[in-house]
Structures are given as C-alpha cells and as structure tokens.
N, C-alpha and C positions, 0 to 999 in steps of 0.2 A: 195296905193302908189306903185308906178312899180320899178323893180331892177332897173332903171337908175337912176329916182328921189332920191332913197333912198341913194344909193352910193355917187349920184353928192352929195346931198346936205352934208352928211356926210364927203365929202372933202371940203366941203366950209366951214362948220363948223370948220374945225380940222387945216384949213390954216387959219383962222381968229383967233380960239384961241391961236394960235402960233402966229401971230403977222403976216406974210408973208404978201407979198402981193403977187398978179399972176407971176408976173414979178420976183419975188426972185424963187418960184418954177419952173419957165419958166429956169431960170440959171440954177438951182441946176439939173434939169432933162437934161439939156439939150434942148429941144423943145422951143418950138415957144408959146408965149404966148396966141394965139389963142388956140392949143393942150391944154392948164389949162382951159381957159374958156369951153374950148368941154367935157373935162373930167367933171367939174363940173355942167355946164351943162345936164350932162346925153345922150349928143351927141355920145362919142364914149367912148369903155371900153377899161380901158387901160390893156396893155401886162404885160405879167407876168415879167419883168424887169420894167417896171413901178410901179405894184402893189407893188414890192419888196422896189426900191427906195422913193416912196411915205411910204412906212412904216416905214423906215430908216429915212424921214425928220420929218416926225410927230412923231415918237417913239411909234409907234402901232403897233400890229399885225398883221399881213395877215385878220387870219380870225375877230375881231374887225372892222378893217377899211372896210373891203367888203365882210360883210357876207350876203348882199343883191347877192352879184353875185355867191357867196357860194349858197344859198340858191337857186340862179336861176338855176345854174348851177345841183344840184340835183336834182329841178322839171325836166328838162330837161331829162336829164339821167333815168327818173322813166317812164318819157313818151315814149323814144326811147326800153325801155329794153322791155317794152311789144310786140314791136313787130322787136325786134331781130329777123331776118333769123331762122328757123327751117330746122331742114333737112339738116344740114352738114356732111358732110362724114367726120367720123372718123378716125382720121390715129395720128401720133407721135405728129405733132405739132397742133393738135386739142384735143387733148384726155382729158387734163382738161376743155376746154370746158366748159360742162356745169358743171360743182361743181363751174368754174371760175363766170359763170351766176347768179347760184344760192347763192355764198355766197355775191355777187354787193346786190341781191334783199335784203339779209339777212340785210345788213350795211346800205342800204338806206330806210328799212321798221324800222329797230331801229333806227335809226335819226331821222324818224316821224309816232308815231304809227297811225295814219289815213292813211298811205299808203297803208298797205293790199296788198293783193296778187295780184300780177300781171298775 
C-alpha cells in the first residue's frame, strides 16, 4: 500500500466514522469539496494547516491520522542524507554541521533499526 492510499483511505475512514459527510469537511476546512475528495483520494497531501485542522475535526493526532506521510516523509530524508553535499567549508554558521548530520542519522536509524548506516 503507497503513503497516498494509506493516508486517503484512513481519512475516509475517520470521516465516515464521524458521521461527515465530504461537504461538512469541505465547510469546516474551508475548501472546495473536490479538495476532500483529492485528499482522500490520495490525489494530493494536504498542508500542514490541513493536517492540523483535519486533526482537530476528527480528534486525532498528527502522527495517528498520517503516520503514512510520517513514515514517507523519513524514507525520504534516509534517502537524501546519504548523499548530503560533502565538502563544506567550515566557518561559524557551518561548524555544527556535521554532529548536526550525524545526530538526523542517529534518530532516523533508532526510528527503524533496518536502516543502518548510511
């Protein structure tokens, strides 16, 4: 299952169990009820003012209602830090740098021990 599928359907689910229909979340957010369909969907991920509000109507948490994007969002970050820029010049507003680096890999290889060193 892909972070879209996993997230939409888990807002489908969480607006069905609430009773909503598209069109009451379409008010409550403001947006267009096309926007709920797309969110659910798995069309598009919503903004961090959506995720927030969406949490607020369902009475969920951040990471609960979209720990698929959570979870994407790490993969992502595990793939880019490998091949972070080497070779920065050192100076005042570099100098944590790499401890800055190295403690990202630390918190993202203890979030999932199959990550291993990058």
């Amino acid at each position: 299952m892909t972070m879209s599928t996993e997230f939409a359907l888990d807002l489908r689910l969480a607006r069905r169990k609430a009773g909503y229909t598209q069109r009451d979340i379409a008010h409550l957010m403001q947006v267009q009820q096309s926007n709920v369909s797309a969110l659910e969907h798995g069309r598009i991920v919503p903004s961090v003012s959506e995720i927030v509000t969406l949490s607020l109507i369902y009475g969920r948490s951040f990471e609960s209602l979209f720990a698929a994007v959570m979870t994407q969002a790490r993969q992502d970050l595990r793939d880019r830090i490998k091949t972070i820029p080497k070779g920065v010049r050192s100076y005042v507003a570099t100098r944590n740098r790499d401890s800055s680096i190295a403690r990202l890999r630390q918190r993202l290889s203890a979030e999932d021990p199959d990550y291993g060193d990058a």
